[in-house]
Every structure is written in C-alpha cells, then in structure tokens.
C-alpha positions in Angstrom: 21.8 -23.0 -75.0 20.5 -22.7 -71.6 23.2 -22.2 -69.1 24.0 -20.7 -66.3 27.8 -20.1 -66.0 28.3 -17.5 -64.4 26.8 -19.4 -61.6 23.9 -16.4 -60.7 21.4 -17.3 -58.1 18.4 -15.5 -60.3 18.9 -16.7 -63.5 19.7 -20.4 -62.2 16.8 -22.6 -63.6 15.4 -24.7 -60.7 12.9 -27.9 -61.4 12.8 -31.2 -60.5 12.3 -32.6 -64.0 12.9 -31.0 -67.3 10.3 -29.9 -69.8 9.4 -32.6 -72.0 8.7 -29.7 -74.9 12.5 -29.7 -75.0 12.9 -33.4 -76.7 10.3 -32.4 -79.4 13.1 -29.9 -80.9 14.4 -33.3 -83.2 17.1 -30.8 -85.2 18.8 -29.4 -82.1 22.1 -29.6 -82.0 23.5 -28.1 -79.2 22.2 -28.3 -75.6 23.8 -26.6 -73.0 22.1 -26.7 -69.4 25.2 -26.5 -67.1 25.2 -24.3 -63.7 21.5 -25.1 -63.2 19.8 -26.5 -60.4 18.1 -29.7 -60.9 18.0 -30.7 -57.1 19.3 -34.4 -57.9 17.0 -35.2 -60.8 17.6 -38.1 -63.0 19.4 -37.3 -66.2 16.1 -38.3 -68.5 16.3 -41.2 -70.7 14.2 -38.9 -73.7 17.6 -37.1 -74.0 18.7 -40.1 -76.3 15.3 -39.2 -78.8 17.9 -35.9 -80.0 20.1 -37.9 -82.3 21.0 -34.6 -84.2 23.1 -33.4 -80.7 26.6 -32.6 -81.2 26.9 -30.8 -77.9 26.0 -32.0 -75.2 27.0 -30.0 -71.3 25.4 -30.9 -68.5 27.7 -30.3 -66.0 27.4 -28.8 -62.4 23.6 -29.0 -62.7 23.1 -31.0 -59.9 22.0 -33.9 -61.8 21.6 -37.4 -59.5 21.0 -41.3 -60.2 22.2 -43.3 -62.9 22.9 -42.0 -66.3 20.9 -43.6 -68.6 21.7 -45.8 -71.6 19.8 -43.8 -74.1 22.6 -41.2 -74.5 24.2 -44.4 -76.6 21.9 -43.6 -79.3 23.2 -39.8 -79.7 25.4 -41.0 -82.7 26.4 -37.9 -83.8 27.6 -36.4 -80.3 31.2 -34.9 -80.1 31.2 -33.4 -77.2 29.7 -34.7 -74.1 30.2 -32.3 -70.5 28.6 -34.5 -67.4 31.3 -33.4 -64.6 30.3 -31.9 -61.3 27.9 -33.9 -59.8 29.1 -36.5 -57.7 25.7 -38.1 -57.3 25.6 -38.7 -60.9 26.5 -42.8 -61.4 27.8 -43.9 -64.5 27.6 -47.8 -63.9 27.5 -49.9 -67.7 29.7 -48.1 -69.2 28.7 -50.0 -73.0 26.2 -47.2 -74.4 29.4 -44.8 -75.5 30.6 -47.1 -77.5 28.2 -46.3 -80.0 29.7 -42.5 -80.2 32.1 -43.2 -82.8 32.2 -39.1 -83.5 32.9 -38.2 -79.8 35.9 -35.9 -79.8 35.5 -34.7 -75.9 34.5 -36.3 -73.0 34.6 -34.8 -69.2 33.5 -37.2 -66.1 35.2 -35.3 -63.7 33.8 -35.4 -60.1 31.3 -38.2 -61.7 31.4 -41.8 -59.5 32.8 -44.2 -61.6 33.9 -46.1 -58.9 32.0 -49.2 -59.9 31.7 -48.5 -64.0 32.2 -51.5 -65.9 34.1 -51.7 -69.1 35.4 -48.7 -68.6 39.0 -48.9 -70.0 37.4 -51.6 -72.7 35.0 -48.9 -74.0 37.0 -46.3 -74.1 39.6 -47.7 -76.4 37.0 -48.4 -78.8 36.3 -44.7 -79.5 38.3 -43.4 -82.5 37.7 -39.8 -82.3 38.5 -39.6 -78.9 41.1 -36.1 -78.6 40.3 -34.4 -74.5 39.3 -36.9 -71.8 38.7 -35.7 -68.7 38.3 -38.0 -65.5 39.5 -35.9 -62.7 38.3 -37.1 -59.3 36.4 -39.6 -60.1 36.9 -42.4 -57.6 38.8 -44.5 -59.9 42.1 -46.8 -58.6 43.9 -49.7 -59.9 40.9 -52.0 -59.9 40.0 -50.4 -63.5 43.3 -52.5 -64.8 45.0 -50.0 -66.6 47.7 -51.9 -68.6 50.8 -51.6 -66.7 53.3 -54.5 -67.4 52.1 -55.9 -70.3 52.1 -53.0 -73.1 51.7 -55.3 -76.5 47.9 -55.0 -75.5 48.0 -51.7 -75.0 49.4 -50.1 -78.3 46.2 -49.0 -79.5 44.9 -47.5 -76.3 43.9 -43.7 -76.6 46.2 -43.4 -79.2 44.9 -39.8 -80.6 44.3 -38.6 -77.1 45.8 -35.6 -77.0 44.5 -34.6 -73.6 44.3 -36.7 -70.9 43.3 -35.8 -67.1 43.3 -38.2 -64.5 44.3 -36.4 -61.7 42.9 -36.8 -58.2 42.0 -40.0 -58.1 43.7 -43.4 -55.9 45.8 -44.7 -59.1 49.1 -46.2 -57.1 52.4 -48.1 -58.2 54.6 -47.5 -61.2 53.1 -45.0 -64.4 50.8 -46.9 -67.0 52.6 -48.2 -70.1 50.1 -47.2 -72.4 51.9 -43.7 -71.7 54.5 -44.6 -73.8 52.7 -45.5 -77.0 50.1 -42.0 -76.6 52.3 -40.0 -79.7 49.9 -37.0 -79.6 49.7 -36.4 -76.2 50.1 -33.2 -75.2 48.6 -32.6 -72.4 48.9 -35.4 -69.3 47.6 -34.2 -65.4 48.9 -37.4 -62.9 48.4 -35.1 -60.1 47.4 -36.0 -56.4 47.3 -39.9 -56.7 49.6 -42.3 -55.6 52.5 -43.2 -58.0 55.5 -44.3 -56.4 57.9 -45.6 -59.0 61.6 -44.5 -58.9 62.6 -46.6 -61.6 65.1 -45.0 -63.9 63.0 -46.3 -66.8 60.4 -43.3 -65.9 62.2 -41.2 -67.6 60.6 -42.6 -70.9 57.5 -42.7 -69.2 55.8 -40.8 -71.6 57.4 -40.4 -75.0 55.2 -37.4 -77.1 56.9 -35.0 -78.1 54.1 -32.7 -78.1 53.7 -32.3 -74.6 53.6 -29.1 -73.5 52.2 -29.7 -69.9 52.9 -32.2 -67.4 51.1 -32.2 -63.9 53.0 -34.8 -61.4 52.0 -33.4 -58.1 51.6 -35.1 -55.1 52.4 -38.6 -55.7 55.2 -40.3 -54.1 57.8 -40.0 -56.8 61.3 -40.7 -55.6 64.6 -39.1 -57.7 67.2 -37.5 -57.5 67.6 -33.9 -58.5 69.0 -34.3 -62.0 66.4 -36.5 -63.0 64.4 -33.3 -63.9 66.9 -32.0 -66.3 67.4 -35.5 -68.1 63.7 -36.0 -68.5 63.2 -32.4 -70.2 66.4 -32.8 -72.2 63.6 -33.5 -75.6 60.6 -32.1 -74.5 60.7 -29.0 -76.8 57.6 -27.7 -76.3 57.0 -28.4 -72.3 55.5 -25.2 -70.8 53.9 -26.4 -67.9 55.9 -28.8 -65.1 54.5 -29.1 -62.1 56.7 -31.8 -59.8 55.9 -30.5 -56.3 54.5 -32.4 -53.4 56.9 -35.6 -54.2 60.0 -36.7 -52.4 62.6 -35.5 -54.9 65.8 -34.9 -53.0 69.3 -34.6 -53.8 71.5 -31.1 -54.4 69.1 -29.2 -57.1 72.1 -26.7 -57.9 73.4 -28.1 -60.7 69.5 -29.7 -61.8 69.1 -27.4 -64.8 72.5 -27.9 -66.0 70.6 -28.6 -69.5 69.0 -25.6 -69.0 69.9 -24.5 -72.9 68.0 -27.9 -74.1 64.7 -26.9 -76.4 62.7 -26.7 -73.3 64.7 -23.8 -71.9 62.7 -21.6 -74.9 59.0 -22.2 -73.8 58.9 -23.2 -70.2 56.2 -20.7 -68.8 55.7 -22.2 -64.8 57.7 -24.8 -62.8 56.6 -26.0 -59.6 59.2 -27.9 -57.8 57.8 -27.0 -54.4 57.4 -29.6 -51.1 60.6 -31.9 -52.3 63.2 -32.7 -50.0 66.3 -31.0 -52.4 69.1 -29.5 -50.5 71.8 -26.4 -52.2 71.0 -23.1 -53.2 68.6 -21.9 -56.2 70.7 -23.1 -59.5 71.5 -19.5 -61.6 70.2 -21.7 -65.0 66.7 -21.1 -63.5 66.9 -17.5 -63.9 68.0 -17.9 -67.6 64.6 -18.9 -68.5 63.3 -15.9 -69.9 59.4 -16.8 -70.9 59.2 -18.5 -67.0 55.8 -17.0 -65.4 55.4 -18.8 -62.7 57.8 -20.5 -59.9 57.7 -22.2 -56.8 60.4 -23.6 -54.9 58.7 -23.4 -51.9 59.5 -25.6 -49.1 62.7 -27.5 -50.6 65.0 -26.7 -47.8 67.2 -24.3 -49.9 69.6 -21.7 -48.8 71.9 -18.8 -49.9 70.9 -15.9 -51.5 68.4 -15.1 -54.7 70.9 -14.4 -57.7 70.5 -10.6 -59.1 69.9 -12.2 -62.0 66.6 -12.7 -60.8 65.9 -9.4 -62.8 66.0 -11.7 -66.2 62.5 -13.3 -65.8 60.9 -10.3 -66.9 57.7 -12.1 -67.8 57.5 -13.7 -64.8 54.1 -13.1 -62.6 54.3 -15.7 -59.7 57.6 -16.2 -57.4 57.4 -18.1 -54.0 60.5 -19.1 -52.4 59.2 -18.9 -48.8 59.3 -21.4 -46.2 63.1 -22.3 -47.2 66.8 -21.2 -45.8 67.6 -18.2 -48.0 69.4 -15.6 -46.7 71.1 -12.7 -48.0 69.8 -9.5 -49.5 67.2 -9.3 -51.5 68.6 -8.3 -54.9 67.5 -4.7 -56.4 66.8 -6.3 -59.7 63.6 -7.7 -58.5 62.2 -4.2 -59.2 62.8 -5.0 -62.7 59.7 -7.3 -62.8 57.1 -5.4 -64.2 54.5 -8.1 -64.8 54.7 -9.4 -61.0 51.5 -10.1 -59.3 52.3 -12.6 -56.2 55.8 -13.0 -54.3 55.6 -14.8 -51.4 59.5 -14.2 -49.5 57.9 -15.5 -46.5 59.5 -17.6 -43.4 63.3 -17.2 -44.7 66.4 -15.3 -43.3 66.5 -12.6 -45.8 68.0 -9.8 -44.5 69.1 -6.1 -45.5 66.4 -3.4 -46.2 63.8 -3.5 -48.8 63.2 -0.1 -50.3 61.2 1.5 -53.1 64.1 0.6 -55.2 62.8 -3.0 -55.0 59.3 -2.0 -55.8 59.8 0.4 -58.7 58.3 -1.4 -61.9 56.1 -3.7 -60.1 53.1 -2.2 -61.2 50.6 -5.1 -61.4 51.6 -6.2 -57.8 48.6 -7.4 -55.9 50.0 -10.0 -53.2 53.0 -9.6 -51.5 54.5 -12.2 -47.9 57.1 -11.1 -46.5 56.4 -12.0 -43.0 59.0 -14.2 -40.4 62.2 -12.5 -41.6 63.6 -11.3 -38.4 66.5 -9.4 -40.2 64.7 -7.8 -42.8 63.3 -4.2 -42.7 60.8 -2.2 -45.2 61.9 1.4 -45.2 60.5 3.8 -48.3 60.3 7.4 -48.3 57.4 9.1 -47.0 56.6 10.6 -50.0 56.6 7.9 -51.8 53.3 7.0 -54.1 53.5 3.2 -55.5 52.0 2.2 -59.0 50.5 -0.6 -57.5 47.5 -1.2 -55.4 47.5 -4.1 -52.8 44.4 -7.0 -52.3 47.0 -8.9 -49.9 50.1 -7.7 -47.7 51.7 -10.0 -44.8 54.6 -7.8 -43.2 54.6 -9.8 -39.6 57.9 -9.3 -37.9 59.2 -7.3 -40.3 61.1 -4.4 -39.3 58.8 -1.3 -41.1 60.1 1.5 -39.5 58.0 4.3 -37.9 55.3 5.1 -40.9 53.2 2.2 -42.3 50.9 3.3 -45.2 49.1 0.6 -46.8 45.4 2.5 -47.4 43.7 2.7 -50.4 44.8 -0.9 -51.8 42.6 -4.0 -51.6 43.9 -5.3 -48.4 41.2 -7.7 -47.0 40.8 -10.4 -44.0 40.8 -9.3 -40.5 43.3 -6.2 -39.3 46.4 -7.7 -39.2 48.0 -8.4 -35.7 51.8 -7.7 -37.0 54.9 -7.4 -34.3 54.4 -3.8 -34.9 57.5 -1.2 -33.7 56.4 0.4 -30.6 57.9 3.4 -32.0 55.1 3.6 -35.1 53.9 7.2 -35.2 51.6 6.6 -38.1 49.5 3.8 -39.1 47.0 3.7 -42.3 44.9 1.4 -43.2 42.2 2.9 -44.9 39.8 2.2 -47.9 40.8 -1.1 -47.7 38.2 -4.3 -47.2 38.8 -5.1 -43.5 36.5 -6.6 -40.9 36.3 -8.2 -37.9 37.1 -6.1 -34.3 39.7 -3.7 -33.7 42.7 -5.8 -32.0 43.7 -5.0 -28.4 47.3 -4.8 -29.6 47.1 -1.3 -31.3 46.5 0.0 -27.4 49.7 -1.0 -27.1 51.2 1.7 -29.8 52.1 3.9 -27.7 53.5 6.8 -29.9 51.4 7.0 -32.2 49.7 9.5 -33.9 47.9 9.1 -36.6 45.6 5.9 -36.7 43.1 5.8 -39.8 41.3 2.9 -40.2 38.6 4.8 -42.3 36.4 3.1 -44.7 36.6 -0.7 -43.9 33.7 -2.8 -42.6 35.1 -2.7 -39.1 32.7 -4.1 -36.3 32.6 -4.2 -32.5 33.2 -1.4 -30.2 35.8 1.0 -29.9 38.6 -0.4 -27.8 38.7 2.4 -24.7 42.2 1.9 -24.4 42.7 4.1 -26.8 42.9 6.3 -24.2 46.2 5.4 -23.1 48.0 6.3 -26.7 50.5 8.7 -25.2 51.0 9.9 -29.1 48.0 11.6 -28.6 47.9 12.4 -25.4 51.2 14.5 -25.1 51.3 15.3 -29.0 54.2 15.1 -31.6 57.9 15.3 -30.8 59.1 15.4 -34.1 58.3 15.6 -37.2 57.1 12.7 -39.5 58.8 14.4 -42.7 62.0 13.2 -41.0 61.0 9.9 -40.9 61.3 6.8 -43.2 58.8 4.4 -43.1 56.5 1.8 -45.6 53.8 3.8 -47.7 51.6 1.4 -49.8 49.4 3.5 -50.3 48.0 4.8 -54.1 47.1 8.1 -52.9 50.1 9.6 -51.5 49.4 11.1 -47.7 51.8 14.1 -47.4 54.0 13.6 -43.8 55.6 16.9 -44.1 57.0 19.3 -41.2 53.9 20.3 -40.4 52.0 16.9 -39.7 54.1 17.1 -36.3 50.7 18.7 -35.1 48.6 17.1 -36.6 47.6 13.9 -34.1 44.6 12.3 -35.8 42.2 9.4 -35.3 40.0 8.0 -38.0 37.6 5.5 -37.6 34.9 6.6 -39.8 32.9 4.6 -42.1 32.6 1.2 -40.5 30.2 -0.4 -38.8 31.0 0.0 -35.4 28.7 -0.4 -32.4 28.5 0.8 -28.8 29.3 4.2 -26.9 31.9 6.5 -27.3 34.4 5.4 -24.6 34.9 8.4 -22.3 38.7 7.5 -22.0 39.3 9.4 -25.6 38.8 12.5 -23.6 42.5 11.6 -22.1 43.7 12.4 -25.8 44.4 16.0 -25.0 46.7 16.6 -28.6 44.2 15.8 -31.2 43.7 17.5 -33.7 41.2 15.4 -35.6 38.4 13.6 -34.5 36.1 11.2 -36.8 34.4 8.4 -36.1 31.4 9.5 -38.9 28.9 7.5 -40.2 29.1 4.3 -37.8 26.5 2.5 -35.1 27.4 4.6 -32.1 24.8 5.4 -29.4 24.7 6.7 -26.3 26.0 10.3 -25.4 28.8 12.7 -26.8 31.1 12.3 -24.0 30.4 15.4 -21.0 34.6 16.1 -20.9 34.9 16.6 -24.8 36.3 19.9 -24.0 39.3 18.4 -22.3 40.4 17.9 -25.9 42.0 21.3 -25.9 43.6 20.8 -29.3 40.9 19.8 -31.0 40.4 21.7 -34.8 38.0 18.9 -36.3 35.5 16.7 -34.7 32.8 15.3 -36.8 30.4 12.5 -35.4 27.9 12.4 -38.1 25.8 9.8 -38.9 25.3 7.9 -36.3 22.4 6.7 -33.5 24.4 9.1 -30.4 21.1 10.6 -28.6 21.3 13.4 -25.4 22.4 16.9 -25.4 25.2 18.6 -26.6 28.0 18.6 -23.9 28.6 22.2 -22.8 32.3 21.7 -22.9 32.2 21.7 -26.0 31.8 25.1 -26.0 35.7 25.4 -24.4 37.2 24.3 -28.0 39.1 27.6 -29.4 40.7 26.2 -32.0 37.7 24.0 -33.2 36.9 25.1 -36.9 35.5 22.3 -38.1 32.0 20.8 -36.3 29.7 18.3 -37.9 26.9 16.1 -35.3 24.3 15.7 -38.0 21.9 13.1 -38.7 22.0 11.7 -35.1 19.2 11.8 -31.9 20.8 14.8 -30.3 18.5 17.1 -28.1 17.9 20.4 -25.9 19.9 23.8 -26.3 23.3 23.9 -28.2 25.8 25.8 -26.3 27.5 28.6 -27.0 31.0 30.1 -27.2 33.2 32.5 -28.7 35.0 29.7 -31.1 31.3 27.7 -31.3 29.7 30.8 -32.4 31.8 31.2 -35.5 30.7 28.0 -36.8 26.8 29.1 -37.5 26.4 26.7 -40.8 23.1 25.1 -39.7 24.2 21.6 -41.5 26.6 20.9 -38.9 23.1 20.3 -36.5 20.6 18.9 -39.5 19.0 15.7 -38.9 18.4 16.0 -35.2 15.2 17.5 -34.9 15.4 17.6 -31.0 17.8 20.5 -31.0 17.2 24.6 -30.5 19.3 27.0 -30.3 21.5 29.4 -32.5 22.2 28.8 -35.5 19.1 27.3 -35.9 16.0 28.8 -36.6 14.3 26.7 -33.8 14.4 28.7 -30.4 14.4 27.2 -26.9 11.4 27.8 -24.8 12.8 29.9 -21.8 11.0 27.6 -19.0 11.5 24.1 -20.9 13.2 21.6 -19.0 16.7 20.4 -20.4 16.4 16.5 -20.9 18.3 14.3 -18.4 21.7 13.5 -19.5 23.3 11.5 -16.5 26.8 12.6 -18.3 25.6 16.2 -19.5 27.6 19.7 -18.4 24.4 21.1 -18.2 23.2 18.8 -16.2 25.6 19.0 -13.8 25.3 22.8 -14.1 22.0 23.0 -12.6 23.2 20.5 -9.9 25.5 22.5 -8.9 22.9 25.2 -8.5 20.9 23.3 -6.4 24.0 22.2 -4.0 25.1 26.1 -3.9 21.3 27.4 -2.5 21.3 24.9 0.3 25.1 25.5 1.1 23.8 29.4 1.2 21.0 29.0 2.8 22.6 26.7 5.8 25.8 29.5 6.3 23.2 32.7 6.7 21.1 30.7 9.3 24.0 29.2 10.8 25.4 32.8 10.7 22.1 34.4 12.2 21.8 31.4 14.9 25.7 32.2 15.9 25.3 36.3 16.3 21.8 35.5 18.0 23.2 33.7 20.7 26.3 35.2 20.9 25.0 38.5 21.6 21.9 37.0 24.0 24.0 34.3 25.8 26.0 36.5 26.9 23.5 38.7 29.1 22.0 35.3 30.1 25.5 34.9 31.8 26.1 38.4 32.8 23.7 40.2 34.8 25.2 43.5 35.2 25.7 43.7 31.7 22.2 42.5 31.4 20.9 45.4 33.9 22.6 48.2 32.1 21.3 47.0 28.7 18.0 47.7 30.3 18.4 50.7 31.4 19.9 52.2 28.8 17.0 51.0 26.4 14.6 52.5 28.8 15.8 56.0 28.6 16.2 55.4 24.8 12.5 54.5 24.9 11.9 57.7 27.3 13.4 60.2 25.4 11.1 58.8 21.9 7.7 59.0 23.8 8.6 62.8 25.1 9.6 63.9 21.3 6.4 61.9 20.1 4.2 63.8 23.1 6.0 66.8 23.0 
C-alpha cells in the first residue's frame, strides 16, 4: 500500500505518470495510492495487466481523463475506491461488467454525467453490497425505474448500502426501493424529490435499515407521517429529514414513540421544516438518542425537564425557534454533551453552574440572541470542561466573564457586553485578529487579560479612558457573581479590589506603547511581554503611582529608560529584558531594591547599577525626544539663560539707576564729587605719610 491518508504535504507522492516497475508485481493484491498527487494524470491502462487485485483505491489522487477500459479485465477485484476527482470521466460504463466478484464500489465526486449503461451494468453485478455515487452529476436522464417496477425486481437486490446523495435526481422516490430487502443503509440527501404521495410511506420496505438520509429534497407531509413511517423500522438509528417542507403540529409526531424504533434511534434531524407546536415530551423518552436537531421549525414553549433522560445524548440544537421558558436544571445531567446550540430563542431565567455541573465533555456552547436570559456562576467556580467555541452575544453575564484557558478560537468576540463588567478573561485561548474598539467602551473595568492568544495590530490607545483603572476598584469582586469558564480557577477574593490589571502579553502585537496608558493611574499590573512593540517606554510611566508589576520583556522597545520610573514606590516587580534599551538606568529608593541584573539582560546598550557595566562620566545620554532625561538637561539649558538674563538685567537696572540719577541731579552729582575727592585725599596722605 502506498497512501497517503492522512493527507501530509511531505509524504504526498507527486509525478505525472506512475512507475511502470509497479505493473511487473503480477501477484499483488492490494494497491492503495489514495491522497497522492498525480497532477491530473491519466489513470494507466497497464493497471488492467494486475488481474490478481482485490483492492483497488485510488481515490483523492488527483487522477484526470477517462478511465480506461482495462480495469474490466481485473476479474478478481472486490473493491474498487475512484472517488474524489472530479476530472476523472467514466464514460462506457461496459468494462465492470466483467467484475462479477466486486463487493464495493465508490464513484463519488467522479463525472458520470454522460456514462452510458450505467444502470444496465450495474444490475448485472451479483456481488455488489456498498455503492457509493455521491455527487456525481447524475439526474433522471440515467432512467432509474420509477413507474414501472416488474423490470426492476432484480435491481441491486443484495445492496445493502446505497449512496446517492447530492446529485439532481427529481420527482417521486425510485421503485426499485421497494424490492432492495437488505438495504440497510439508503442516503437520498440534497437532490430533488418532491413526492407527497401517501404511498411513500412504503417507499422503502427493508427492514434492516438502520439509516435513512432524506435531507434537503422537497418532501411535502404532514407531521405524523414521521411516526407512521418508523412504526416497523426496528433497527433505524439514523433519520435525517431536515431541509424539507414538513409542516403540520409535530407535538403529538412521536406518539408511536414506544414502536421498536424508540430502542435504537441514536440522531434525528428534523431541522429547516415548517412544523408548528411545542417539542413532543415522547422525544425525550428516547434514551440511546445522541444527536438532535430541531432547529429552525418554528416551535415554541419551553424544553421539558425531562430533557435530563437523554443521558447519552452529545449534540442538542434547538436554536433559531420560539422556545421560551427556563431552561430546565436537568440539562446538567448530560454528561456526554459536546455541542448545544440554544441560540436566537426567548429562553429566559438565569443559567447557573447548576446547569453546567456534569457536562464535562462540553466543547461548543450558543447561547447568543436571548434578550431575557442571563449567565450568573459563582466566582469561584472551576468547570470540568474546557471550551473550543462560546457565543454569549446579548446575554446578560453579569459583571465577571472568565472564559481563559479553553479552546476558544475565531476573532475576539464583539458581545453586547454589560457596561458594568469589572473583569474580563480571555486568556490562553486561540484568538486573532485586532483588539476591537468596543472594549474602550468598558468603562469599569479592571481586569482585562487577553494573554497568550495570537492577537495582532496595535494596542487600541483608548485604553486610556478605562475609568476602572484609572480611579481603581470600588468594591470588591468576591462580592460579585459573574460567568467563569475558565479550567484554572482565578481567585476574585476581597482582596482583588486592588488589584486593577492589564494583560496583553504573549501575542503578536505591533506598534508603540500608546502614551494614553499612563492615564491608568490604579494599576497594579502591567504586561504586555513578549510582543512586537517598538518605540520608547513611555516618559510619564511614573504617573502610574500604583504600579507593583510592570514587565515589558521581550520585545523591539529601543531608547532610555524613563527617569520616572524611578518615582514607582510600590514597584516590586521590574522586568525590560531582551529589548534595544540604552544609556544610564535610573535610580531610586524603590528602583534600587530591585538589583537582580535579569531584569536589564538582553539590552546591551544599558550601564548603570545593578549592572556591572558603568556609565562613562562625560558620555552623552542618547536622544530620546520622549525621555525625562532628556528633558532634564533641557531644562538645564533653559534655567542658565533665564539666570544669566536676570543678573545682567539686575546689573543693567542698579547701573543706571544709581548713574541716571546724578545725570539728572547736579547737586547731587557735585557733592558725590567732592566727597570722593577728600576720600581720595585722606588715602594719598596715609600712603605718603
């Protein structure tokens, strides 16, 4: 075997043509080259030289052109795979009649558009069991026989599995249907049949079948049709019906519900119909049920609490309908629940952990568009599950929502979040795409962690304008009931009043720190670690007087370290390393107690204790438009000059204040003389004497 199927770029084989050593091996008897690549080469003709094949796959190997005739003479052939390549053409159709051993055939997404014989040929096989012809371009043109079904009793009598979904088939159901006994598995879906005849409830007659795919045609009955087709089908465990225009009251649908079928039915899809009522209480009697989907059938009223019976269900959506109500507590009792979907529905009440307590294998949960409904949990609540999808839009969640640490993917959601959400986490999750504009406009919060995500774009500078951190905690979040999600529990105790955090580390954001985060004057905790930033460490960083942790790390930031920095007294933790910092580090008497030299490593421009690298006395501090110490020495310059100007300006003023005025007064001026005269007088006669 040489296949590919787990689909791998590396170990995909790639040629135009395959090695004609192959077709020497006479005694092969399985050949396997699905998943390859053979970039719309011709399915060779020397294939047919391997008449000891019993296994023959092909499929999704980009094969192209015609296949060729030769595989007729493979005699001994029960299984033949050519599905997935489109480009492949089976035209005469006359070369399989030869495989009298063939068990399984799959042409799906093959064009058999223009096959002849098909239909002839293939009642000629007498091993056929599993045919698979999914998607294949076929309609009504291929005459299945429909009316007349005399000619049709011996027509894929042993099939037991027959797929002929997507294609254009259109009008009533093929009577050859009726006269396939071993049938067990049938796929109609997405074509075009139409018929609302009541005869189609004998449409097909095994009483093998055990699934039955019906979706998306154009079928036309009433509600109770369902039950009175599945009154005998004893070992149906697959119905899928949606996507047709079933209509009618589907309350009392499943009045049969103790029928044969009740034991095994595993999923039921009765989704996009047109039924009316409220979801029928025999549903939830159905105790092997897996999966269902009622989706879009205009229903209302309220789930039953005996939703609580499917236990092995793993798949419920009833969204996009009229239910209302609360939802029932019992729904906690699922434990083997992956995907709910509750979505676009009038479901009101509050949803509480009560509602999540066994649901231990939930990975998907909709809940979005029901105005009345609200999501309250207790704060220290820790879930057994862990989330890959969550859709909470217009939900009411309360003043906590903690979903990090799940699975959560997509872009951040933009959900009709409470102005009044104090804490909002969405870390460890798989998020990307830009931070939304619309968390500027959560005003009180306090915490926002959207650590660890592959976040891009800048960091929004409104951010300066979240008053939550700004003007600190009111009250405590221990008080508080919100939505945690989150499989590591975050403790929101009495103390976490104080502590106003944002966490932005570990993405891949670009850009500058925006100045405006200096307005955040009650945080506590500061990270936006190992992202893309460049440019400076913002000159008013000090104005963050309640700052305890600030770590930067990791990024591209260049320039010197802010002096303000140095006006941090509470600052215990510090960590700038590993970026293109520069020139002296401050110091302070809170800065000094941090002397761990890794807090600095990895930016080889800086001196300065605690380093071991001293600052040359005369060296020149590197420009920093933004830097303290830049403006320091500024500020040095402006003081000399003022100096300077007020001692002149002073000298200038008492010069001719004191000489203008004996230019004005001469008898002042005449006295002055005289009086320094006999001052001079009396010095020359001590000097000479």
């Amino acid at each position: 075997m040489i296949h590919n199927r787990m689909g791998y770029e590396d170990t995909m084989l790639r040629g135009n043509m395959i090695d004609s050593s192959l077709f020497e091996l006479k005694y092969l008897s399985q050949l396997d080259l699905s998943f390859n690549d053979f970039k719309g080469s011709s399915i060779p003709a020397s294939l047919g030289s391997m008449k000891q094949l019993q296994y023959l796959n092909l499929s999704y190997a980009n094969f192209a052109g015609i296949v060729p005739n030769q595989l007729g003479n493979l005699s001994n052939l029960r299984t033949i795979d050519l599905s997935g390549s489109y480009d492949l053409i089976v035209d005469a159709f006359m070369w399989a009649s030869n495989l009298s051993s063939l068990e399984y055939l799959d042409m799906s997404r093959v064009n058999l558009n223009t096959t002849k014989d098909l239909v002839k040929v293939l009642s000629t096989l007498p091993s056929l069991v599993k045919l698979h012809l999914s998607e294949s371009g076929l309609d009504n043109t291929i005459n299945l026989p429909r009316t007349n079904c005399l000619n049709s009793t011996q027509l894929f009598t042993k099939v037991q599995h027959l797929d002929l979904s997507d294609n254009s088939f259109e009008g009533e159901f093929p009577c050859f249907l009726r006269n396939m006994t071993s049938l067990s598995y049938l796929d109609l879906s997405r074509n075009y049949f139409n018929s609302s005849s009541s005869s189609d409830l004998h449409f097909v007659t095994s009483s093998n079948l055990f699934h039955l795919g019906l979706s998306f045609n154009s079928l036309n009955h009433e509600a109770d049709w369902i039950s009175d087709f599945m009154r005998d089908k004893c070992h149906l465990k697959s119905l899928n019906l949606g996507g047709n225009h079933f209509h009618g009251d589907i309350s009392g649908a499943f009045k049969n519900v103790s029928g044969c079928w009740s034991k095994k039915l595993e999923s039921l899809f009765l989704g996009y119909n047109d039924f009316s009522g409220h979801l029928p209480e025999e549903l939830f009697e159905l105790n092997q049920l897996k999966e269902l989907d009622v989706s879009y059938t205009n229903l209302s009223g309220p789930i039953p609490s005996s939703l609580g019976y499917l236990r092995a269900l793993t798949e419920l959506d009833v969204s996009s309908n009229q239910l209302s109500g609360e939802i029932p507590i019992s729904l906690g009792q699922l434990s083997n629940l992956e995907w709910i979907d509750i979505s676009h529905n009038a479901f009101e009440g509050t949803l509480t952990e009560a509602h999540f307590a066994n649901l231990s294998k939930l990975e998907h949960l909709w809940a979005e568009y029901n105005y009345m409904l609200k999501l309250r949990v207790g704060y220290d609540w820790v879930p057994h599950f862990q989330l890959k999808f969550l859709s909470l839009r217009s939900v009411k969640i309360g003043v906590v929502l903690d979903v990090g640490d799940n699975k959560l993917s997509g872009k951040l959601p933009h959900w009709n979040y409470p102005p009044e959400l104090i804490v909002l986490r969405l870390r460890n999750n798989e998020f990307h795409g830009s931070i939304p504009s619309v968390y500027c406009q959560l005003y009180d919060l306090q915490i926002m962690d959207l650590a660890e995500n592959n976040l891009t774009g800048n960091i929004p500078r409104c951010f300066g304008n979240l008053e939550g951190m700004v003007k600190g905690a009111a009250a405590s979040y221990g008080v508080f009931l919100g939505v945690s999600l989150s499989k590591v529990m975050m403790e929101y105790t009495k103390t976490s009043a104080y502590v106003v955090n944002l966490d932005l580390s570990s993405n891949y954001l670009v850009g500058d720190i925006p100045p405006e985060l200096t307005n955040l004057a009650a945080l506590v905790s500061l990270n936006l670690s190992h992202n893309h930033l460049g440019g400076i460490i913002p000159r008013k960083i000090g104005d963050i007087k309640s700052l305890e942790s600030l770590d930067l790390s990791g990024n591209n930031l260049s320039g010197t370290i802010p002096e303000s920095l140095s006006k941090l007294n509470y600052l215990s933790f510090l960590s700038l390393s590993n970026n293109d910092l520069s020139g002296q580090i401050p110091t302070g008497p809170q800065l000094q107690t941090l002397n761990n030299t890794l807090i600095y490593e990895g930016n080889p421009g800086l001196c300065g204790d605690p380093l071991l690298k001293k600052c040359r006395i005369n060296s020149e501090t590197p420009p920093n438009v933004e830097n303290d110490a830049g403006d320091d020495d500024d500020r040095d310059r402006y003081d000399k000059i003022y100096l300077s100007a007020f001692i002149i300006s002073g000298v200038a003023t008492g010069f001719w204040g004191y000489f203008g005025i004996l230019v004005f007064k001469r008898r002042w001026r005449v006295a002055l003389f005289r009086h320094m005269d006999s001052i001079i007088g009396k010095i020359i006669d001590r000097i000479i004497f």
